[in-house]
N, C-alpha and C positions, 0 to 999 in steps of 0.2 A: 210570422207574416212578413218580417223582413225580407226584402227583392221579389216579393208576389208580383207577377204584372197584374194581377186582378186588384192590385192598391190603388185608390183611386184618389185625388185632393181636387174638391171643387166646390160652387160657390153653394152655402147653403140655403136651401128652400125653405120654405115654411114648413113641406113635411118632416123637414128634419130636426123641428123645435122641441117634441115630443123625447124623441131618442139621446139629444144633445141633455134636456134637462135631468135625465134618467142619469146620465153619466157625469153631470154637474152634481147632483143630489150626492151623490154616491162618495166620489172624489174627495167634497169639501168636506165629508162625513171623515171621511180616512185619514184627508191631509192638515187638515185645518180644528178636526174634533167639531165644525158647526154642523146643526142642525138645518137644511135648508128642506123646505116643501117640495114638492113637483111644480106646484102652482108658481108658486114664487120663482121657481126657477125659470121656467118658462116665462113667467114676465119679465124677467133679469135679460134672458136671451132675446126677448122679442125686442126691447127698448134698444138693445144696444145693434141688432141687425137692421132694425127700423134706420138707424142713424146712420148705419154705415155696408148696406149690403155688401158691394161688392169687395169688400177685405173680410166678409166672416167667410171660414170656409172649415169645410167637415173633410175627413178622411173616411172612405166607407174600404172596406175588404172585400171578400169573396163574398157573394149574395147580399149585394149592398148593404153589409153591415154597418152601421155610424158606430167606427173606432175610437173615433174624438175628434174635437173640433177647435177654430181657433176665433176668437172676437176681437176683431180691432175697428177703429174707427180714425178717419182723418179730423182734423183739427189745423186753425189756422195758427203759422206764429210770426217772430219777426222776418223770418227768413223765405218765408214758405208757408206749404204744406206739410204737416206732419202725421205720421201715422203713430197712433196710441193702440197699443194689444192691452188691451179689456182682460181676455181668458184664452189661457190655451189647458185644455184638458184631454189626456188621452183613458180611456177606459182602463183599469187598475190591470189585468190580465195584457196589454198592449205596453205597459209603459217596459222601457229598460232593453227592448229586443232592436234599437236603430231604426 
């Protein structure tokens, strides 16, 4: 999928909370050894796009596939604003290829 111009990075929807938690589920399964629900997952992603839409953003491929996605949120500090990544997750088949 690497240099496809049909790669696309932008901001996630709500339809894309489904698809994201599918490849959340999966992931943490592989990388981590946890057990995560679908359900749970998806409350995990909604809480934290709820917080911070415009920094979650998905990768979709050819026929808007959702490749993986990433969750950050800002936060204030002494200096500023900061931005905190929550999760970047790419589908186990997508990781490793740039």
């Amino acid at each position: 999928m690497s240099g496809s111009s049909d790669t696309v990075i932008r901001s996630i929807e709500e339809d894309d909370i489904e698809a994201c938690a599918a490849i959340f589920v999966k992931a943490y399964a592989e990388v981590y050894g946890e057990t995560w629900s679908v359900q749970t997952a998806e409350a995990r992603i909604t809480h934290v796009v709820g917080a911070g839409r415009p920094h979650c953003l998905v990768i979709e491929g050819d026929g808007a596939e959702v490749m993986g996605f990433l969750l950050a949120r800002p936060y204030p500090w002494y200096d500023g604003i900061r931005l905190w990544i929550e999760e970047i997750v790419i589908e186990t088949r997508y990781r490793g290829i740039g």
